[in-house]
C-alpha positions as a Markdown table, in Angstrom:
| # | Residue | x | y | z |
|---|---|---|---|---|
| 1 | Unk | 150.8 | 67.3 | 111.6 |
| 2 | Unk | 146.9 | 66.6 | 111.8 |
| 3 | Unk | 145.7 | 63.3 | 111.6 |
| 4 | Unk | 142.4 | 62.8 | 110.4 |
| 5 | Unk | 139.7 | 61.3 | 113.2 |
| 6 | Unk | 139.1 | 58.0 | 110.9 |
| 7 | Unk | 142.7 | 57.7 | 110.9 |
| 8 | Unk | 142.6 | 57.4 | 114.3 |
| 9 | Unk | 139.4 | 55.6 | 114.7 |
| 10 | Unk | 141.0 | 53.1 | 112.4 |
| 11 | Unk | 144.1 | 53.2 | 114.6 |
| 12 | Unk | 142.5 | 52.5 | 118.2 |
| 13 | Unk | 140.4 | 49.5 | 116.5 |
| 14 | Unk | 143.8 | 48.2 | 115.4 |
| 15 | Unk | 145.6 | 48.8 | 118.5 |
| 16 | Unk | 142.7 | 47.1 | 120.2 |
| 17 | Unk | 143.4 | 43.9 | 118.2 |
| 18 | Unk | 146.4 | 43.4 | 119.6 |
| 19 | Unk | 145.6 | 42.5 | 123.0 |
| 20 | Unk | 144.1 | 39.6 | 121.4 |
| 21 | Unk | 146.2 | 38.3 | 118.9 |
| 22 | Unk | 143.1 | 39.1 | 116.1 |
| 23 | Unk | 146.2 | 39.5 | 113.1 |
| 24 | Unk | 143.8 | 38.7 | 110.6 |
| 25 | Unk | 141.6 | 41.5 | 111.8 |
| 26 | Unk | 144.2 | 44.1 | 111.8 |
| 27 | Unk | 145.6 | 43.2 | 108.5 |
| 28 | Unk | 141.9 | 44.0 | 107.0 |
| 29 | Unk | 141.8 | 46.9 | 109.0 |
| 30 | Unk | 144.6 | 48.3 | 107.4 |
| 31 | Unk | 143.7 | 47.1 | 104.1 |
| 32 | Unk | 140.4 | 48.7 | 104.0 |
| 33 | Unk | 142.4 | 52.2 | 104.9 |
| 34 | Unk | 144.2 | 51.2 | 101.7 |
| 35 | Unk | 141.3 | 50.9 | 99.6 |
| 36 | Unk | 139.7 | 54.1 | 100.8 |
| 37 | Unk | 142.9 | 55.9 | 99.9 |
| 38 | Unk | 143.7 | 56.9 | 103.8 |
| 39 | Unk | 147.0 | 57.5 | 105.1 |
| 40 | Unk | 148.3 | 55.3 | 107.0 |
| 41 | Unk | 151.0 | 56.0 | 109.4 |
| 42 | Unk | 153.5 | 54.5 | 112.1 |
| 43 | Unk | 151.2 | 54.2 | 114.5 |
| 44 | Unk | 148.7 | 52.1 | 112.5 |
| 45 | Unk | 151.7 | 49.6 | 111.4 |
| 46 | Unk | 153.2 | 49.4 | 114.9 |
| 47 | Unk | 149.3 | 48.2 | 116.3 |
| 48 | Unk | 148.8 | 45.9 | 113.0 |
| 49 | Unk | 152.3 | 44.3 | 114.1 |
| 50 | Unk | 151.1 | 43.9 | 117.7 |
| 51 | Unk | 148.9 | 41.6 | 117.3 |
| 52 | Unk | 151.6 | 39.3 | 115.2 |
| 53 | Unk | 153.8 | 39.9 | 118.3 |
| 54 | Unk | 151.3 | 38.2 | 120.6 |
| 55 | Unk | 150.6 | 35.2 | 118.2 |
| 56 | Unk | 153.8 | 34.7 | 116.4 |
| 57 | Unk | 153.2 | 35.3 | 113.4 |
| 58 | Unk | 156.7 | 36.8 | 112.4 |
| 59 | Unk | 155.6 | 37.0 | 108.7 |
| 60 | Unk | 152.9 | 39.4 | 109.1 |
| 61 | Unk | 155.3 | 41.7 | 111.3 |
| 62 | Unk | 157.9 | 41.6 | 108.5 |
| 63 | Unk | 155.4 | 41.9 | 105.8 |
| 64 | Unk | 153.8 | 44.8 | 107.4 |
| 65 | Unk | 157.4 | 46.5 | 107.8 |
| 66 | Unk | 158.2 | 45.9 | 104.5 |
| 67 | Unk | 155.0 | 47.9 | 103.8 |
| 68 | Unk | 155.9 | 50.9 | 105.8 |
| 69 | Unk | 159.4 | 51.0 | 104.5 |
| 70 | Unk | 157.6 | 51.3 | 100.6 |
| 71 | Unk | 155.3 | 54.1 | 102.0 |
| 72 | Unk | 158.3 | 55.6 | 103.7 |
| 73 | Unk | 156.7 | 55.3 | 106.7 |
| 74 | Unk | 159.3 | 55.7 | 109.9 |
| 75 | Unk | 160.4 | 52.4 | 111.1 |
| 76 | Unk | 161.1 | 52.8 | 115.0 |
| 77 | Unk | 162.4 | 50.9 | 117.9 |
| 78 | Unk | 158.8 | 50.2 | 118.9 |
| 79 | Unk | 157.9 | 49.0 | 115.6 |
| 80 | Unk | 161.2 | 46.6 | 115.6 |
| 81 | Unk | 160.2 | 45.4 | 119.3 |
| 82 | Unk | 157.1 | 44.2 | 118.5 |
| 83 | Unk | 158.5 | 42.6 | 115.5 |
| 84 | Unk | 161.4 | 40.9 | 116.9 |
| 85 | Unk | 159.2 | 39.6 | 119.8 |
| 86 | Unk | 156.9 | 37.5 | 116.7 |
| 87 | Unk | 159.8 | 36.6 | 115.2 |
| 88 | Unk | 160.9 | 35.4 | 118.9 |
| 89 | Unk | 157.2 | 34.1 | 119.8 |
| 90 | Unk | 156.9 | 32.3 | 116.3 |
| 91 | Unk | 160.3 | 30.3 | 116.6 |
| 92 | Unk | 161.8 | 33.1 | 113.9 |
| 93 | Unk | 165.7 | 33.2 | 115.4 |
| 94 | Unk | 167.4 | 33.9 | 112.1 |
| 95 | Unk | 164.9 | 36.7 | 111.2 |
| 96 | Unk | 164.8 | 38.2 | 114.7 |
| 97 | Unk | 169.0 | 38.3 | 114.5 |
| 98 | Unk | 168.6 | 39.9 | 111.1 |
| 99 | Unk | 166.0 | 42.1 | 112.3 |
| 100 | Unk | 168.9 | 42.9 | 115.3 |
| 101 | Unk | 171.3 | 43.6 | 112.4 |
| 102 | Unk | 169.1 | 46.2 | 110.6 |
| 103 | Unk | 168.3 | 47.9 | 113.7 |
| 104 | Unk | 172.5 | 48.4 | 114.3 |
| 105 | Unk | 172.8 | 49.3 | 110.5 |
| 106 | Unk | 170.2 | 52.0 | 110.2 |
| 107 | Unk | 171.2 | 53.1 | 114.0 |
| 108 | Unk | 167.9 | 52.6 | 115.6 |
| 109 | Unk | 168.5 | 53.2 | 119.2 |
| 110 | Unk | 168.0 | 49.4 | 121.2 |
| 111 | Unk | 166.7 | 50.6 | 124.2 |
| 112 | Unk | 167.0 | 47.8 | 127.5 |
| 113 | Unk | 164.1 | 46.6 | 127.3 |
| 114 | Unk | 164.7 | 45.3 | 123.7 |
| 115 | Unk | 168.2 | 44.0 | 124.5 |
| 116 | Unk | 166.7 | 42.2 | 127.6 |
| 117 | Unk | 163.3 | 41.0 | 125.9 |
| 118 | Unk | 165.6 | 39.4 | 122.7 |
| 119 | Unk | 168.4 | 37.9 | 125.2 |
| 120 | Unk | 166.0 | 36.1 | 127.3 |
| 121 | Unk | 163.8 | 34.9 | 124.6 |
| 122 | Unk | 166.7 | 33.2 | 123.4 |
| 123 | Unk | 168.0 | 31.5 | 126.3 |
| 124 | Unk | 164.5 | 30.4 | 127.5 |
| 125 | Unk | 164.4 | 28.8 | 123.9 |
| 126 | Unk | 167.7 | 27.1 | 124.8 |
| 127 | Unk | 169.1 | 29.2 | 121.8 |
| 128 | Unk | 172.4 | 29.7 | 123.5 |
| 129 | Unk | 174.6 | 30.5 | 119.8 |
| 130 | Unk | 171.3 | 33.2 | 119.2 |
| 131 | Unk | 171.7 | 34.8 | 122.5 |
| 132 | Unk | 175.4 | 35.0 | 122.3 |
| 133 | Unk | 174.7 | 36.9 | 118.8 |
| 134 | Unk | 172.4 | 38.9 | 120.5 |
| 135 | Unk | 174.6 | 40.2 | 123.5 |
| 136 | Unk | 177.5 | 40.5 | 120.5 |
| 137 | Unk | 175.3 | 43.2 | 118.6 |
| 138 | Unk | 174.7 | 44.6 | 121.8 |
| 139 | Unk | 177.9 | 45.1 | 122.8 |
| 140 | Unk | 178.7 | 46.7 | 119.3 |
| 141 | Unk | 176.0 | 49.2 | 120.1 |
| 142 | Unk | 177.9 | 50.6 | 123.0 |
């Protein structure tokens, strides 16, 4: 599949917001591919989410997934990563566990550095019950 060069123009610009947190950026970014009528794909998503990861702001990431999941765009393990570490950042536990859930219910491989990432974001939080949930859905995985 050939993506366009704006696409990917759009895409680096994105992906550069995430280094610093510029979720507001990103989000118009991506709605200004909307209103030109350009695709957008898993990889502009993922970078809009980054910048969510880094700040917290869990909403954004969720909203944004929600979006992709209406385009049918393919939600990943690197799209729930970055996700589940703003729901993590921004204080989120019960939508980061949920976000756990869906990954085990649409069998989205949790690859180590998830597991480890989501267990020790909870136990530095002092979310002991969250972390216990987490190496439980884990161990279901298996």
């Amino acid at each position: 599949v050939r993506v366009p060069i704006i696409t990917i123009a759009y895409n680096v610009v994105i992906s550069a917001c995430g280094g610093t947190g510029e979720w507001r950026k990103a989000f118009q970014l991506v709605a200004d591919m909307a209103d030109r009528k350009m695709d957008r794909d898993v990889i502009t998503y993922t970078s809009a989410i980054r910048p969510c990861q880094k700040s917290g702001y869990w909403m954004g990431a969720l909203d944004l997934m929600d979006a992709m999941v209406e385009r049918s765009v393919q939600l990943g393990v690197i799209t729930f990563s970055a996700a589940l570490d703003a729901c993590c950042v921004g204080g989120a536990w019960g939508q980061a566990l949920e976000l756990l859930n869906r990954m085990v219910k649409q069998r989205v491989e949790i690859d180590e550095l998830t597991q480890s990432s989501m267990f020790n974001s909870c136990m530095k939080a002092g979310r002991r019950r969250e972390a216990a949930e987490v190496r439980e859905l884990i161990g279901y995985m298996s």
